[in-house]
C-alpha positions in Angstrom: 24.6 -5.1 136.7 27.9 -4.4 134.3 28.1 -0.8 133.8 28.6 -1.4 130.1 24.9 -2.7 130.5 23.4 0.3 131.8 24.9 2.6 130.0 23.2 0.6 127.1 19.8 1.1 128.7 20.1 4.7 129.7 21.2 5.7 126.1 17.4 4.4 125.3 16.8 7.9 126.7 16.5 11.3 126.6 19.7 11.8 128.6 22.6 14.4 128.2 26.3 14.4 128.7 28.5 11.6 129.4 27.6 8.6 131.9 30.2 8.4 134.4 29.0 6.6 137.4 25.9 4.0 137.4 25.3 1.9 140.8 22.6 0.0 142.9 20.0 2.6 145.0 17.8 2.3 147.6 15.8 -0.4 149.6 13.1 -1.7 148.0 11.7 -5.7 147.5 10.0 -5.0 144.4 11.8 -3.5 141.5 15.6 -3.0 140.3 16.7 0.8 140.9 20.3 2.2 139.9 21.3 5.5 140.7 23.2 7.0 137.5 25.4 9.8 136.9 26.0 12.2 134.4 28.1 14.9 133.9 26.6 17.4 132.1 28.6 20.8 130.6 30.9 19.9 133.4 28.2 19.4 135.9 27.0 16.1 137.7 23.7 15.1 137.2 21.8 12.3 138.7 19.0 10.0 137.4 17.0 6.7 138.7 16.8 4.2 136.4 14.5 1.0 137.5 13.1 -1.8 136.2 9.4 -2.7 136.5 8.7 -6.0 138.1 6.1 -7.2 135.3 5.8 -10.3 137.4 4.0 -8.5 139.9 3.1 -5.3 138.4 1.6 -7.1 135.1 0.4 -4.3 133.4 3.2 -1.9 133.2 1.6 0.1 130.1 -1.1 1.1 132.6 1.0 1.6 135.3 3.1 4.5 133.5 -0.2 5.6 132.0 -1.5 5.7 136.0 1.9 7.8 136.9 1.7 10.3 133.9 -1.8 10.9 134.7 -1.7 12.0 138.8 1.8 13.4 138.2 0.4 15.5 135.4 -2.3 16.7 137.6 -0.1 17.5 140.6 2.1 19.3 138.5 -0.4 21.5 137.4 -1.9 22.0 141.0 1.5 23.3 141.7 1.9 25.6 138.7 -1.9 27.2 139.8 -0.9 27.1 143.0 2.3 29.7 141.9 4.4 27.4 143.8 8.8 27.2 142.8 10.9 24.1 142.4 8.2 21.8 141.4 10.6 19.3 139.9 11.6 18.4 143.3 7.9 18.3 144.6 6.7 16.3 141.8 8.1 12.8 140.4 9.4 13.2 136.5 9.7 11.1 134.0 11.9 10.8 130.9 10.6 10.2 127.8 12.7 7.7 125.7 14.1 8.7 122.5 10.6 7.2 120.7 8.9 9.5 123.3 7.3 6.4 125.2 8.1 6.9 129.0 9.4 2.8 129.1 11.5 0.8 127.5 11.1 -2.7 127.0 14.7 -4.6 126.3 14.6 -7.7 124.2 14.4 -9.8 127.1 10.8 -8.4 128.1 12.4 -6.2 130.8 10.3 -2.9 131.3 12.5 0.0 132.4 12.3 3.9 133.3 13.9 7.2 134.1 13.3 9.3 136.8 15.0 12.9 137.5 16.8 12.3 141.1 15.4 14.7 143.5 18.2 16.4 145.0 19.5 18.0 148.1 16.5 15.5 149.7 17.0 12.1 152.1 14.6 9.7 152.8 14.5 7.0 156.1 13.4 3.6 155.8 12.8 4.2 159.6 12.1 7.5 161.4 12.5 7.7 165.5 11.1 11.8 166.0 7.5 12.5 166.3 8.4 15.8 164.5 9.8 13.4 161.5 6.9 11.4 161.6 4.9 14.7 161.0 6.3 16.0 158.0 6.3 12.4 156.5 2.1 12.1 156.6 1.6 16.0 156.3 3.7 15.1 152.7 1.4 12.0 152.2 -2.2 13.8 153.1 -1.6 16.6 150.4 0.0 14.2 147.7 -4.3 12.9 149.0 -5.6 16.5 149.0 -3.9 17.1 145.1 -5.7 14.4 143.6 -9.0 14.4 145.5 -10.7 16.1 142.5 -8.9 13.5 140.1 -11.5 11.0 138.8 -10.1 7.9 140.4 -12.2 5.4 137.8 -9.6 7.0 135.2 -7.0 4.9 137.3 -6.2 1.0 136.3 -5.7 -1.5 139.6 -2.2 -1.6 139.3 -2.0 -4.8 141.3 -5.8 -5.8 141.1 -7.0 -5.4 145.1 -4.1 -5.1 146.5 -5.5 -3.6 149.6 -8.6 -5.7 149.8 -7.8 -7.1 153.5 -10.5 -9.7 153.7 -9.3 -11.0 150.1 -5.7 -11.3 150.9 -7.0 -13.0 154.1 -8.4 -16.0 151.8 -5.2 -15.9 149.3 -3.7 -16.4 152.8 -6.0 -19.6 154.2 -5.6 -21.0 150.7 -1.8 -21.1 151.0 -1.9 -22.2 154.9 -4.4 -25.3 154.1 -1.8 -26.3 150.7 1.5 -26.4 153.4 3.3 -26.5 149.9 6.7 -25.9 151.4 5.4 -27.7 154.3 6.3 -24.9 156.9 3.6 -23.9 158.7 4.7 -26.0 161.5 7.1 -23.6 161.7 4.7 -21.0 162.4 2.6 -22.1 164.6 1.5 -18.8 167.3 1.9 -16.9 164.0 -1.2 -18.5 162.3 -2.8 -18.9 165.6 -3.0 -15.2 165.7 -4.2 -14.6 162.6 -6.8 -16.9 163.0 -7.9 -15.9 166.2 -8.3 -12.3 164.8 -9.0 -12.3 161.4 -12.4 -10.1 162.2 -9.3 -6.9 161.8 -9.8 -7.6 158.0 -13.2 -6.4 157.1 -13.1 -3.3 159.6 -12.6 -1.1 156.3 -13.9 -3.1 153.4 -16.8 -3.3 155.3 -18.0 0.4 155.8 -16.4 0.7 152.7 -19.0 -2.1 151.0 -22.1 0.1 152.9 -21.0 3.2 151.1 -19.4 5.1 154.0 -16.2 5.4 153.1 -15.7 6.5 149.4 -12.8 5.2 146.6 -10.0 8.0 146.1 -7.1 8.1 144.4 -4.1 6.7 147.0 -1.1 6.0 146.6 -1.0 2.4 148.4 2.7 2.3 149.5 2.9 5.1 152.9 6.2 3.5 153.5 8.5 6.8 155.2 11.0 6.0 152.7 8.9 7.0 150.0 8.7 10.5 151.3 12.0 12.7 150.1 12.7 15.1 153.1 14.6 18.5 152.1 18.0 18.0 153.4 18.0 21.3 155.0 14.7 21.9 156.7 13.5 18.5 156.8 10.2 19.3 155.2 8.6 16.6 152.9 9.4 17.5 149.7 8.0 14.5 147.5 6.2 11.4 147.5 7.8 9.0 145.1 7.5 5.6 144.1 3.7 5.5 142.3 3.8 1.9 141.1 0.9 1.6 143.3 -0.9 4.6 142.9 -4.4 3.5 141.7 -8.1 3.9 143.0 -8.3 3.1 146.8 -9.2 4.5 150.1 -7.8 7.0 152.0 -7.4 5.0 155.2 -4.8 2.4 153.4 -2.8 5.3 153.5 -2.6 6.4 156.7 -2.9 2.9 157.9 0.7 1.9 156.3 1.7 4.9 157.9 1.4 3.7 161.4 2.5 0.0 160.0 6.1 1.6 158.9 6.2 4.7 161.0 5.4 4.1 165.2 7.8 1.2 166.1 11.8 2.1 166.1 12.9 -1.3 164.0 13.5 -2.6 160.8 10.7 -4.4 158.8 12.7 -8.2 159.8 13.4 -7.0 163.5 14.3 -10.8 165.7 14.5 -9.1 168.6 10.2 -8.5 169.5 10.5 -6.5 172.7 12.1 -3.7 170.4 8.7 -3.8 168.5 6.3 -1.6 170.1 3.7 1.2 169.0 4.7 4.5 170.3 2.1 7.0 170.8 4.0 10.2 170.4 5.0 9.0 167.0 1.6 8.1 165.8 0.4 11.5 167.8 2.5 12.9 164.9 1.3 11.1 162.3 -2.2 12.4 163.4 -1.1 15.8 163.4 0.8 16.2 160.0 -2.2 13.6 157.9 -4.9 15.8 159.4 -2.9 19.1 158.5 -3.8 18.3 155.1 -6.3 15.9 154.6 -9.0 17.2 156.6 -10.6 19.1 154.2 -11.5 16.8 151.7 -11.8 13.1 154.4 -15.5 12.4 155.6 -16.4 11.9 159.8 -16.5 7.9 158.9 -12.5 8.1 157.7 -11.4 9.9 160.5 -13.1 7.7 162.8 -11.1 5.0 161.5 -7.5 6.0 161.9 -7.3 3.9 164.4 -9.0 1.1 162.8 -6.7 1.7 159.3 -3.1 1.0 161.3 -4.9 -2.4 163.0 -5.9 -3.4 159.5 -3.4 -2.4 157.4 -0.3 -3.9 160.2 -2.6 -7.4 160.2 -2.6 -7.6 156.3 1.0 -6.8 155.9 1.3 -10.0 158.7 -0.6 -12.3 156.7 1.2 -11.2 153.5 4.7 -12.1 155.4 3.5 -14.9 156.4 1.1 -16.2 153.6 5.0 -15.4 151.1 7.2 -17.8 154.0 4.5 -20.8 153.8 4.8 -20.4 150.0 8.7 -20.7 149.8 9.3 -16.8 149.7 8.0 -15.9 146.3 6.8 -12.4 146.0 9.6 -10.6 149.0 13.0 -10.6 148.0 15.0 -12.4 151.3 18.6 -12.1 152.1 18.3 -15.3 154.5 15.7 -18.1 155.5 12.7 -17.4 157.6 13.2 -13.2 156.7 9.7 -13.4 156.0 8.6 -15.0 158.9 10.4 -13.0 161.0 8.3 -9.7 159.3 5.4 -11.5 160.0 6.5 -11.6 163.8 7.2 -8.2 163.8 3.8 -7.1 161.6 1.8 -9.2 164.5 3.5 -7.5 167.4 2.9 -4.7 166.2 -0.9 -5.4 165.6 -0.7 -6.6 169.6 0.4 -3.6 170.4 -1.9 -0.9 168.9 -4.8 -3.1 170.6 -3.3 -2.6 173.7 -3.6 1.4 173.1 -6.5 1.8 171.5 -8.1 3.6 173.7 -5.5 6.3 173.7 -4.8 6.5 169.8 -8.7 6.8 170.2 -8.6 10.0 172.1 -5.3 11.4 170.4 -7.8 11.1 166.8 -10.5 13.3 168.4 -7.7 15.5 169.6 -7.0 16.9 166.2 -9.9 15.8 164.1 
């Protein structure tokens, strides 16, 4: 975007100082993110601004409303809590200059800012047991701070979006249309899914029977949405809350070992690279439980195991379920991108079943 044009949307704002520098920032498939700065009484100063994707997050009003809410609450956990330098350990937002916290341009656009979280990284892929750690240690309080907040006070940001067995049907819907006609392109691909598309009730179900209860979750475990402190490579804070909404607990750990035991990228080609490592989920374990076991029931942490199958098999048959439909909801860079993630997702899937008797015994180790 033309710098002219962002400095137009950032002056929506209640932003000081000159805007000297505005650029593209991050990773994500989903939403539009610039990293601007500002110097301010001589100092730089960095903000996010990003544009919500109304086309997949089609209520953005109660979206904000959802991130005001648990970020409010947090906050004031911290401030009881007589914790220091809670505007890097809780996401802020900006008001605008009408005091909403969006602004929607005249092309229907929805847009935010965010204070930057300094002296902080994140890793879209982590290779250290130890990093692994702090990343769901981060993730199981950002659990633990809400677990008191009424999640029924949420709105379904992107209306059962971790509802396995329904994504399965959105998925045998698309693969008996063939619009694009590709799924002859993808043939042991849909064979797998077929063959083991039991993984996608093994947490709706309990779940149904009232064993596992609805809690406020953040939906999104990816490791790049943890900011680690620069300096002691602690998590510092979970960001991107688009998808924070009621849910269970599990989802979240479960993308956790989707994005956090296997040493590639999300598009990997190369499939004898994708492999779950143990020590990594060990971590994972270890950090998650730190925190979250106090407020998770026995059922939940008997299904750590079960929430990385099920959560790793839906993100396949989302891949997937996107290339047979022409690569609508991912962004792509180049063809078959999303049936490559796919590859990588069922791998992956192949691979925790292999170990499951071990993950098994590392959950009872620490639970």
């Amino acid at each position: 975007m033309e710098f002219s044009k962002l400095a137009k949307l950032a002056a929506q704002f209640c932003l000081y100082g000159d805007l000297v520098e505005g650029r593209p920032f991050g990773s994500g498939h989903i939403n539009d993110t610039y990293l601007l700065v500002y110097h301010q009484a001589g100092t730089p100063v960095h903000y996010i601004l990003q544009r919500i994707n109304h086309a997949i997050f089609k209520d953005p009003v109660g979206l904000t409303g959802n991130i005001i809410k648990v970020t409010g609450h947090i906050r004031n956990k911290l401030v009881q809590a007589g914790e220091n330098d809670i505007s890097r350990k809780v996401m802020t937002l900006i008001p605008t200059l009408e005091g909403h916290y969006f602004y929607q341009d005249n092309e229907g656009n929805y847009w935010r800012v965010m204070l930057f979280i300094e002296k902080t990284r994140s890793y879209d892929v982590f290779n250290q047991p130890e990093q692994a750690c702090e990343a769901s240690r981060a993730f199981g309080r950002f659990q633990k701070l809400l677990s008191d907040f009424p999640a029924e006070q949420l709105v379904e940001t992107i209306p059962h979006f971790h509802d396995t067995p329904s994504r399965l049907r959105d998925f045998l819907k698309v693969l008996e249309e063939d619009a694009c006609r590709k799924a002859s392109m993808a043939g042991p691909e849909i064979d797998f899914i077929l063959e083991h598309k039991e993984i996608a009730s093994l947490l709706m179900s309990p779940h149904e029977k009232g064993e596992i209860p609805l809690r406020v979750t953040h939906n999104d475990t990816k490791f790049n949405n943890v900011m680690l402190d620069s300096e002691s490579g602690k998590g510092i804070c979970v960001i991107d809350l688009d998808t924070v909404m009621p849910g269970l607990a599990l989802y979240d750990f479960g993308d956790m070992v989707r994005t956090g035991t296997s040493f590639t990228e999300e598009d990997e080609k190369n499939l004898s690279r994708v492999y779950m490592h143990s020590d990594m989920f060990r971590g994972l374990v270890e950090g998650y439980l730190s925190e979250a076991r106090i407020f998770l029931n026995t059922a939940e942490i008997d299904r750590l195991v079960d929430a990385g199958k099920v959560i790793t098999f839906e993100q396949a048959i989302r891949f997937l379920g996107d290339y047979l439909a022409g690569d609508i909801y991912y962004k792509t860079i180049r063809p078959d991108q999303n049936l490559d993630r796919a590859r990588t997702q069922i791998k992956l899937v192949q691979s925790i079943l292999e170990q499951e008797n071990e993950l098994l015994e590392i959950v009872r180790a620490y639970r």
